[in-house]
N, C-alpha and C positions, 0 to 999 in steps of 0.2 A: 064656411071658410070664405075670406073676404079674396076678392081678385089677386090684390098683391099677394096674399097668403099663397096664392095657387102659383105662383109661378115661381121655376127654377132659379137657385141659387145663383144658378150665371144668369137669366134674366134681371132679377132683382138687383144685382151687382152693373148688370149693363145700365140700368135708367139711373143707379145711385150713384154710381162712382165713376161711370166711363165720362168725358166730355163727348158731348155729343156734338154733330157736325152738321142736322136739323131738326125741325119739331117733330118729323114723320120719317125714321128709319127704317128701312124694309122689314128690319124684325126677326130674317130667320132664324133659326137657333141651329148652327150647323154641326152636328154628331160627325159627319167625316164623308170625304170626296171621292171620288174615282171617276175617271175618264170624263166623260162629259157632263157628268151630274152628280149634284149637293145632294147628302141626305141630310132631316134634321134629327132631331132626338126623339119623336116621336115615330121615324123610319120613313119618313115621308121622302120620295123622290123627287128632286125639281132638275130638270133640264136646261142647265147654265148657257143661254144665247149670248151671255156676256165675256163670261170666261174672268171673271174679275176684273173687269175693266181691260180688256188684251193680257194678262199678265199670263194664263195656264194657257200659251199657245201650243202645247201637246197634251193637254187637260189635264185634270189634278192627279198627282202623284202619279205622274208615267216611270215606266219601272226603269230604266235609264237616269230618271234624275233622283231616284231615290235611292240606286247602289251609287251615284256619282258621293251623295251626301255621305251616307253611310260611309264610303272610304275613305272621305275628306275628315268625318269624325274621329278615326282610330287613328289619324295623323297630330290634326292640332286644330285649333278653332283659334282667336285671334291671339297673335303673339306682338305686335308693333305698330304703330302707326302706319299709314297706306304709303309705297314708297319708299321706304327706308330695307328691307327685309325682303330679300330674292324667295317669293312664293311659287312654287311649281304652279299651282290651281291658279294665280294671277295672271303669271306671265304665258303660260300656254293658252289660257281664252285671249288674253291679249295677240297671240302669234296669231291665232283660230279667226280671230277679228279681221287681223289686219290682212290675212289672205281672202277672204272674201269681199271686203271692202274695196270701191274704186281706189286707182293711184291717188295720194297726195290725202288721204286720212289713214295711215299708217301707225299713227301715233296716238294711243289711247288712256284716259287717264278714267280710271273708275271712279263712283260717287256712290251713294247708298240709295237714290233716286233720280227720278228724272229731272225733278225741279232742281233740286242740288248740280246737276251736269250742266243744265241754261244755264246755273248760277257762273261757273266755271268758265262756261263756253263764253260769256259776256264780260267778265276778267279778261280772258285772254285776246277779247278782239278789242276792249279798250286799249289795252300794252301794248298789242302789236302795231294799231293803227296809230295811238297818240290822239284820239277823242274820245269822242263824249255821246254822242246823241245816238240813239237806238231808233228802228224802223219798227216796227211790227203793223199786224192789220185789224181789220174790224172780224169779228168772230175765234179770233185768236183764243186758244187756251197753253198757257204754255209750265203750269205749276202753280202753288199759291206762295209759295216762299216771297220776300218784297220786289225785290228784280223781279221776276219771273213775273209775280201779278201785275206790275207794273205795264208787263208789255200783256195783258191780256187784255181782248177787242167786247168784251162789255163792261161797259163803266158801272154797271150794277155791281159788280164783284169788286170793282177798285177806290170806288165813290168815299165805301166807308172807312178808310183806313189811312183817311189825308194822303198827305204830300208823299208820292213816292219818290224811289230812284227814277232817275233819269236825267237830261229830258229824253223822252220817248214819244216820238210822233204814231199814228194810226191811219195807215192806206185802204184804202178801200182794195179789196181780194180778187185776184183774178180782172183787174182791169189795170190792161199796159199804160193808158194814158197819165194813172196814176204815176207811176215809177218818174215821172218828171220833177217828181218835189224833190228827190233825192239828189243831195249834194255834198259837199265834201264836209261837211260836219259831220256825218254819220260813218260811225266805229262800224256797224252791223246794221244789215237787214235780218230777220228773225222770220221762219215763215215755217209754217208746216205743207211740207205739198199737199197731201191732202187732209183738209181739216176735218177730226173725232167731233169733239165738242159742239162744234162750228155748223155743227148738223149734216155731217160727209156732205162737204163740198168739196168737188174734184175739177179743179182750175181745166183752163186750156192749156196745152203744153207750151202755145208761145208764149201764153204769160211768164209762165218760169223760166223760159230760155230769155226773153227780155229783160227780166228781173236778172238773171245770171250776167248775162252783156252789161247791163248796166252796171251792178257792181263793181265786175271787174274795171269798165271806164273809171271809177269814180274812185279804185282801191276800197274798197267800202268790203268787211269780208261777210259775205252771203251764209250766212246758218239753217239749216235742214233740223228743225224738230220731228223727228220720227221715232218717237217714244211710243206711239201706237202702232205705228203705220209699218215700222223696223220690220225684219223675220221674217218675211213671209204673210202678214195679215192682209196685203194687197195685191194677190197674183205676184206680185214682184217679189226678189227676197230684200229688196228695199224700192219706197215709193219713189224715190229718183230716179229709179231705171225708166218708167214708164214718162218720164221726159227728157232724160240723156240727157240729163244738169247732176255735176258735180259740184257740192255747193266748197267751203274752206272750212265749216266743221260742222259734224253730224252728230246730233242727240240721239241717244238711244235709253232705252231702260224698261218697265214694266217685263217683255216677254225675253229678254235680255239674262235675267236671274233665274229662270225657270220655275219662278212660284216663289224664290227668295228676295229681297228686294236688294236689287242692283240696279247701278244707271253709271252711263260712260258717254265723254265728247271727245271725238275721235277729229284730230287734225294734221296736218304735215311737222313734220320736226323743226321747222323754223316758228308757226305760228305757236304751237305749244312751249318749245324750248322757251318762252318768254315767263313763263310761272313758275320757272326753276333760277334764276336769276334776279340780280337786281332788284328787290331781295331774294337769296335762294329762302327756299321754303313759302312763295310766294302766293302760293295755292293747298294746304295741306286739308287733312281729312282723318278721321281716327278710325268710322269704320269701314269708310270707304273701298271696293272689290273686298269684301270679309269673304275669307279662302274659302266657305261654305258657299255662296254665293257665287261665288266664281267657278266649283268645282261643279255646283245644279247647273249653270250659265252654259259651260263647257259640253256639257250632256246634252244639254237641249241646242245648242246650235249644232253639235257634232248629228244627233237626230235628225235636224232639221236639214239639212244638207244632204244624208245619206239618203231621206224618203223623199228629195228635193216636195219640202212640203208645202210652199210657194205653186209649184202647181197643180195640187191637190186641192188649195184653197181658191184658188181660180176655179177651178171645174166642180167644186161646191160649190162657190157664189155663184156660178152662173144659174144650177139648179136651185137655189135657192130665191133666187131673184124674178126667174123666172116662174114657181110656183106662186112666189109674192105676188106678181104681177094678175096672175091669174084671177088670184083671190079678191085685190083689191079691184079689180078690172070695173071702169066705169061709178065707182065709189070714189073721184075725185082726189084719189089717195094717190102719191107719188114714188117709187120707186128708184132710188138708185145706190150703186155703190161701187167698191173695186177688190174685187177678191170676197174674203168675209169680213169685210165693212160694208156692212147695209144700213140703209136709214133709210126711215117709212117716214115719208112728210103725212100729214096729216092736215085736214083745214080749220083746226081749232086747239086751245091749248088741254080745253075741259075735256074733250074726245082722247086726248094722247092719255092725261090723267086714267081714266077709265078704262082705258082699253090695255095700258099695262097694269092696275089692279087685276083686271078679269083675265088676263094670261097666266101669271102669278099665282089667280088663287085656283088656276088649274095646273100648275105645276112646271110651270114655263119659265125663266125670268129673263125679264128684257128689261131695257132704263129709257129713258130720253134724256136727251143733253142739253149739257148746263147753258149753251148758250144761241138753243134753238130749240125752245121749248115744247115743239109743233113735228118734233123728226125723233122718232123711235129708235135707238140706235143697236143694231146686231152684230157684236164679235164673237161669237163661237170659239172653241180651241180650233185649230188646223186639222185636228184628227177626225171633226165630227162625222158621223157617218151619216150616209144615206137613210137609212132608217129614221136615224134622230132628225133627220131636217123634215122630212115627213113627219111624224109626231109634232113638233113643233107647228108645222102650216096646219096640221090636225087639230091642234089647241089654238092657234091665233085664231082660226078659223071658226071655231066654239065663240071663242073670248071678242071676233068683231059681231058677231050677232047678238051676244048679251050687250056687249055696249050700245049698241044701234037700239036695242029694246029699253034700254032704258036712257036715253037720250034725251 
């Protein structure tokens, strides 16, 4: 039997027909999830340090958002375009939102992701401001959609796809002196507090209270991408609490859907009301809060508030970090994060390569990001346990000595 012969139906279907997104995709064949760890069809167990990218911030299939769905199913699944049709499952995460949210993002419009929400959130501060020109920074990931790539801070990702939207200027991150180029051309600043992709970089707080000051000088409206960051994944149950910057409209999504895919840009009634006029219909959406989504979303931030799990994931990462620390100790490896965002720098890109195969083919999965090639990046669910972060420093721990062996 030839190789392809040997492999599953849904393998065979994945390399034929799926579009793939690079030459070397992880591979796994996932048979079905629970708590903090993938099985695949073989019954193999892998310990998710990902969480799908932030999205299963209370891990796969928690029993909460799986009767949210369940109830939402013996209702209706979609009936209308988004907007039009008073949804119980919309507008009560909408309420759910808007009470935990700082004053002055009260106002939330759902999207079907996060890239889709930038999209939105840059409509509406063009309208509202009456320009044109966008800020963002260097290490910036903010979607791939053409906007969204547009303001992303490595030109390797943007290079190949010509002339985008914009114009769109690139500041260097967490340096105040920068914020000086900004002037009254610019609709929006775009900025993640702290950057995923970006390799967890976690600014000085005056930088963002400077970047906030200035805005506001300049009418310029200040955007918060916290499509990762959102929930709970940084000690905070949002990364702006840890610099007391309110920004004029806040991205959210991945851990927002609870495993389903959702995304929302949350701003004041005057900055939003501008996409419902002149033309009304200004911004629409078809599957945009789909009532399933909204009814998992509901579950999991209702979860997430009652086991306030924002400090559960503080008092992980800091166990977690400080295990890391231990293990890389004197191995030139770098450490840091906020909550369960951790990112392991590394001194080489060939070492990062190797050392997430060798985690992986112990049953671990970790990534590095797309635009720090050199920083391992860890978001666990919120729930993980003490056990499992042991197990984990157990197998990195394996997997940095087989890489060092073969180096």
């Amino acid at each position: 039997m030839t190789p392809t012969e040997n492999l599953s139906q849904a393998r065979q279907a994945f390399h034929a027909h799926l579009a793939q997104t690079s030459d070397s995709p992880i591979g796994l064949e996932i048979h079905h999830a629970e708590g903090s760890w993938l099985y695949t069809c073989d019954n193999r167990p892998y310990l998710d340090l990902i969480a799908g990218i932030g999205v299963t911030a209370l891990g796969h299939r928690h029993p909460a958002v799986v009767a949210a769905i369940k109830r939402q199913l013996e209702r209706h699944l979609h009936v209308m375009v988004y907007g039009e049709y008073v949804l119980e499952s919309q507008a009560a995460l909408a309420a759910e939102l808007a009470r935990v949210l700082p004053r002055g993002l009260e106002r939330i419009y759902f999207t079907n992701s996060g890239a889709e929400a930038i999209e939105g959130a840059l409509k509406a501060a063009r309208k509202y401001t009456g320009r044109n020109a966008l800020v963002a920074f260097d290490g910036a990931y903010h979607g791939d959609t053409m906007g969204a790539l547009a303001l992303a801070g490595n030109v390797t990702f943007r290079a190949p796809f010509g002339n985008l939207p914009g114009p769109v200027f690139h500041l260097v991150y967490d340096d105040e002196t920068a914020l000086a180029a900004l002037d009254e051309r610019v609709a929006a600043v775009v900025i993640e507090p702290i950057q995923a992709e970006g390799g967890v970089r976690i600014p000085h707080a005056a930088f963002i209270q400077a970047l906030r000051r200035r805005c506001t000088e300049l009418g310029t409206l200040l955007i918060f991408d916290e499509v990762l960051t959102g929930l709970g994944r940084t000690g905070q149950l949002f990364a702006l609490e840890h610099f007391n910057v309110t920004p004029d409209i806040l991205v959210l999504a991945k851990a927002l859907g609870g495993g389903l895919p959702l995304g929302a840009f949350c701003a004041s009634d005057a900055v939003m009301s501008v996409l419902s006029r002149d033309p009304p219909l200004g911004h629409i959406t078809t599957f945009g809060g789909h009532p399933l989504s909204c009814a998992a979303g509901r579950a999991t931030l209702e979860t997430i508030m009652e086991q306030r799990l924002w400090e559960r994931a503080r008092r992980a990462g800091n166990f977690m970090q400080q295990q890391l620390n231990r293990l890389f100790a004197h191995e030139g490896i770098h450490i840091r994060g906020a909550g369960l965002l951790i990112g392991i720098e590394f001194p080489e890109v060939r070492i990062v390569r190797q050392f997430v195969a060798q985690t992986l083919s112990r049953g671990v999965v970790v990534n590095w990001t797309l635009n720090a090639d050199r920083v391992v990046r860890l978001a666990p669910p919120l729930t993980i346990s003490e056990d499992e972060i042991d197990f984990a420093i157990g197998t990195m721990r394996d997997a940095w000595v087989a890489t060092k062996k073969s180096a």
